[in-house]
Backbone as ProteinMPNN parsed JSONL, in Angstrom:
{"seq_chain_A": "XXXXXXXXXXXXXXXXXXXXXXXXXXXXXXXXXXXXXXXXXXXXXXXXXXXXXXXXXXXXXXXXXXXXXX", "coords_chain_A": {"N_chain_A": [[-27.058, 22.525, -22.841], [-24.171, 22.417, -23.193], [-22.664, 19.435, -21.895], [-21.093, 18.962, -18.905], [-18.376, 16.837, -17.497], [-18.456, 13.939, -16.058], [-16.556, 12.592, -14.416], [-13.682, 14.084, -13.958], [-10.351, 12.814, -14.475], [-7.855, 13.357, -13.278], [-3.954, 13.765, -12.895], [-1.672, 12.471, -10.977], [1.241, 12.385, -9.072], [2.333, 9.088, -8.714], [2.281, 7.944, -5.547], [3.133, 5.41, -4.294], [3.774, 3.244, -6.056], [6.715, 3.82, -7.55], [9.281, 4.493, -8.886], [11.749, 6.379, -9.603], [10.361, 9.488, -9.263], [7.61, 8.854, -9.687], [6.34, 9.325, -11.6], [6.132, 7.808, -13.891], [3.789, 5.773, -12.843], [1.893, 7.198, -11.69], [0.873, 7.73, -14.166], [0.011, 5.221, -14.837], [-2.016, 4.526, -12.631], [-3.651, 6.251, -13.828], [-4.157, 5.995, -16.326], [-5.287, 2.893, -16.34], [-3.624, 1.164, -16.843], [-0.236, -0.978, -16.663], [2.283, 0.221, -14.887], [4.985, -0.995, -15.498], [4.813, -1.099, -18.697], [4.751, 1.678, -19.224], [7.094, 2.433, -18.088], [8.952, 0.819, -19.692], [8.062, 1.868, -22.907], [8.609, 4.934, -21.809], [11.881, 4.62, -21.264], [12.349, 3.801, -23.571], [11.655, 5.911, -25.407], [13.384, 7.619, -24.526], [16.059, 7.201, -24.968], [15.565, 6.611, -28.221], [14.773, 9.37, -28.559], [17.183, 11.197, -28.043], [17.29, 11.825, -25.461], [15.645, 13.696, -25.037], [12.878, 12.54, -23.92], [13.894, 12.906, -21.591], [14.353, 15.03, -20.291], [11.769, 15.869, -20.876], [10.482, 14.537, -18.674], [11.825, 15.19, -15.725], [10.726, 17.449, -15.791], [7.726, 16.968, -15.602], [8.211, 15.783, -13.153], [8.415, 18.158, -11.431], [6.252, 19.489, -11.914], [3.986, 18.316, -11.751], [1.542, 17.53, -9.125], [2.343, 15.64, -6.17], [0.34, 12.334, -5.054], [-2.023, 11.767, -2.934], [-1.129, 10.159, 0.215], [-1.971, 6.429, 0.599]], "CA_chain_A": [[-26.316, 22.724, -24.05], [-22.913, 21.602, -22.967], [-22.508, 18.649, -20.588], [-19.988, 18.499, -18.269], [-17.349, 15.86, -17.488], [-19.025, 13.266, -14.809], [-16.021, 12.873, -13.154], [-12.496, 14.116, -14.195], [-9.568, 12.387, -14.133], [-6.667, 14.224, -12.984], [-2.842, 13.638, -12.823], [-0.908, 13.026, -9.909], [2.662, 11.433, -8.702], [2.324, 7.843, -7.549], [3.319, 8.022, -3.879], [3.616, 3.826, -3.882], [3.969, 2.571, -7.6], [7.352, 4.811, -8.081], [10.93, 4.476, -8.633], [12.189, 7.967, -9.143], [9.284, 10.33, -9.144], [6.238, 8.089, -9.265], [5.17, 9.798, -12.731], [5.165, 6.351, -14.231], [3.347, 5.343, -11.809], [1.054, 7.556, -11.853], [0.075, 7.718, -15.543], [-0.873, 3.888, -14.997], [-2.951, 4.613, -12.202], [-4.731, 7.592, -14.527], [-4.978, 4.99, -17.872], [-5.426, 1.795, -15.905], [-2.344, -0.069, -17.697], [0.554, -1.518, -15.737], [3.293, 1.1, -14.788], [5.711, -1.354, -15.617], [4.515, -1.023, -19.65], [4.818, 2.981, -19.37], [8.239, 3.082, -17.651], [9.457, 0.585, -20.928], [8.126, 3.087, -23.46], [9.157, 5.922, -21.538], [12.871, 4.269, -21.429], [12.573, 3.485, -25.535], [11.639, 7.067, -25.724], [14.488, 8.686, -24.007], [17.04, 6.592, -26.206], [15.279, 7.411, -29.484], [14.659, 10.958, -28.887], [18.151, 11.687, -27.556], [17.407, 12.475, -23.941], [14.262, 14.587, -24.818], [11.816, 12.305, -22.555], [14.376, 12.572, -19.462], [13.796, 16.497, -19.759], [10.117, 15.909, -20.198], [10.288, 13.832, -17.277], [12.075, 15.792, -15.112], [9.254, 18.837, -15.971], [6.718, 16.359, -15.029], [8.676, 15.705, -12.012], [8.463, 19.78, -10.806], [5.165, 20.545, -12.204], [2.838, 17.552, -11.238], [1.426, 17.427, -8.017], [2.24, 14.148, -5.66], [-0.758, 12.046, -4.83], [-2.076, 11.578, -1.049], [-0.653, 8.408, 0.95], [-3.043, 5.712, 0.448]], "C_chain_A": [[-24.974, 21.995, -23.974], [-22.846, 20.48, -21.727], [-21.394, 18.477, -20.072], [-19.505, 17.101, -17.864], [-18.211, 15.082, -15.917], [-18.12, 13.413, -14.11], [-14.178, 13.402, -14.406], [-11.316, 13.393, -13.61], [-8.093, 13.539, -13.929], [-5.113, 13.1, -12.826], [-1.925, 13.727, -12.004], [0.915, 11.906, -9.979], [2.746, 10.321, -8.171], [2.792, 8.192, -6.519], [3.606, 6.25, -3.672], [4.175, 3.202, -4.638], [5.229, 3.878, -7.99], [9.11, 4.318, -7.634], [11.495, 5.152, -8.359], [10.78, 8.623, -8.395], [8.235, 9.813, -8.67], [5.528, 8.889, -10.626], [4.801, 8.306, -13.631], [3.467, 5.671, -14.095], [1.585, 5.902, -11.414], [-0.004, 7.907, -13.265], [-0.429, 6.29, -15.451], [-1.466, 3.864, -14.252], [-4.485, 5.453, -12.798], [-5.415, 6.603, -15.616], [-5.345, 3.388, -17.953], [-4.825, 0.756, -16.333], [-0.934, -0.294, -16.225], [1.603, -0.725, -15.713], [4.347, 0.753, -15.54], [6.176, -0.646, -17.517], [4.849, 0.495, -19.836], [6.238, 3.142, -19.077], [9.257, 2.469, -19.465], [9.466, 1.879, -21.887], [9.142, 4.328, -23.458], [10.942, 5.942, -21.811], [13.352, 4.589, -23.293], [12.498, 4.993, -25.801], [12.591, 8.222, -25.372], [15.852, 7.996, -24.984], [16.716, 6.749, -27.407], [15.314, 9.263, -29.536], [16.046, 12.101, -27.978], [17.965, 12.714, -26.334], [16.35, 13.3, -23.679], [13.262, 14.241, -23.386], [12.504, 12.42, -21.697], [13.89, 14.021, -19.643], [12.323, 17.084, -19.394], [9.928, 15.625, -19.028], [10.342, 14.687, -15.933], [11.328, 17.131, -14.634], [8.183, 18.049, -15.264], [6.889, 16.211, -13.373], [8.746, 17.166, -11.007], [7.193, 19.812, -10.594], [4.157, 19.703, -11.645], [2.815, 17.524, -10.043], [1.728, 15.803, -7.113], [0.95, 13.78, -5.271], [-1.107, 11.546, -3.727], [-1.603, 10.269, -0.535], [-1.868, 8.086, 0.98], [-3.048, 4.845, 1.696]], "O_chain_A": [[-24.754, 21.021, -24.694], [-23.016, 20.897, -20.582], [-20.565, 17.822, -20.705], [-20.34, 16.198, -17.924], [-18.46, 15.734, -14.903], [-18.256, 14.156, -13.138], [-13.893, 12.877, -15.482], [-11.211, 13.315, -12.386], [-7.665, 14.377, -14.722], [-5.204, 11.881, -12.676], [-1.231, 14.744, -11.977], [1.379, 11.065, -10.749], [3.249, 10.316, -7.047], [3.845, 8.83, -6.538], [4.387, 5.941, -2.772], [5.11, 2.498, -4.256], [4.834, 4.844, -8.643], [9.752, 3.994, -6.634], [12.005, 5.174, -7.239], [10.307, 8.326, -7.299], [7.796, 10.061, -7.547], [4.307, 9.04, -10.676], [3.701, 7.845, -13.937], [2.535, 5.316, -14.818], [0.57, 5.308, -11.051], [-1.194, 8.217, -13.318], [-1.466, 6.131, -16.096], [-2.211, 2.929, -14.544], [-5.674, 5.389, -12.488], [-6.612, 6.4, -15.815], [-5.598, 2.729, -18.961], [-5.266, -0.392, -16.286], [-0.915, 0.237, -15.115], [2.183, -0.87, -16.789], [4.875, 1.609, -16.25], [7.202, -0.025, -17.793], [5.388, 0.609, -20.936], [6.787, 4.001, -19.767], [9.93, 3.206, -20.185], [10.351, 2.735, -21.879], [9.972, 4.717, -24.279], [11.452, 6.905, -22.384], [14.205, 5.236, -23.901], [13.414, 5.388, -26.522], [12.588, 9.382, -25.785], [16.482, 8.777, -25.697], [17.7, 7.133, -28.038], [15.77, 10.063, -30.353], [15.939, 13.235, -27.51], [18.306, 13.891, -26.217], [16.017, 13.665, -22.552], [12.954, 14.918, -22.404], [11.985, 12.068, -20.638], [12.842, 14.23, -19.032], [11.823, 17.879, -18.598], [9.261, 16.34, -18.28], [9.379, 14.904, -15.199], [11.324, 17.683, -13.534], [7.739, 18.57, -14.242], [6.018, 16.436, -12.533], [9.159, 17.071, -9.851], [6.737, 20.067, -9.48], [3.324, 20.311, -10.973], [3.919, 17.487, -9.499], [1.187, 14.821, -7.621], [0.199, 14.735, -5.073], [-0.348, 10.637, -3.391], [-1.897, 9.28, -1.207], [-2.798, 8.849, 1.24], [-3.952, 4.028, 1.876]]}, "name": "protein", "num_of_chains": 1, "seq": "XXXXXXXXXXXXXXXXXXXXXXXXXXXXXXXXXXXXXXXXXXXXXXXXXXXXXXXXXXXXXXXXXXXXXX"}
């Protein structure tokens, strides 16, 4: 009836691809785009939304797990 997920992708903290945190870093390892392209955004998005994404960030930065040394 329902099929499950072949494989799940999960969400971790770059441990290599990372400036601060490695959440960049790790969302372009999750959506297979270039970190670089996410940290832009992310930047444009903390200057439009008056500092909102750094607080997201910083949440992401608590709550996500880091991801094993490769």
């Amino acid at each position: 009836m329902f099929k499950m997920a072949e494989k799940v992708r999960k969400l971790y903290r770059s441990s290599h691809d990372k400036m601060l945190a490695g959440i960049c870093g790790g969302l372009g390892e999750m959506f297979s785009v270039d970190s670089t392209m996410i940290r832009l955004v992310v930047a444009a998005l903390a200057l439009f939304t008056l500092g909102t994404a750094v607080v997201v960030y910083i949440l992401g930065w608590i709550i996500i797990p880091e991801g094993r040394q490769e």
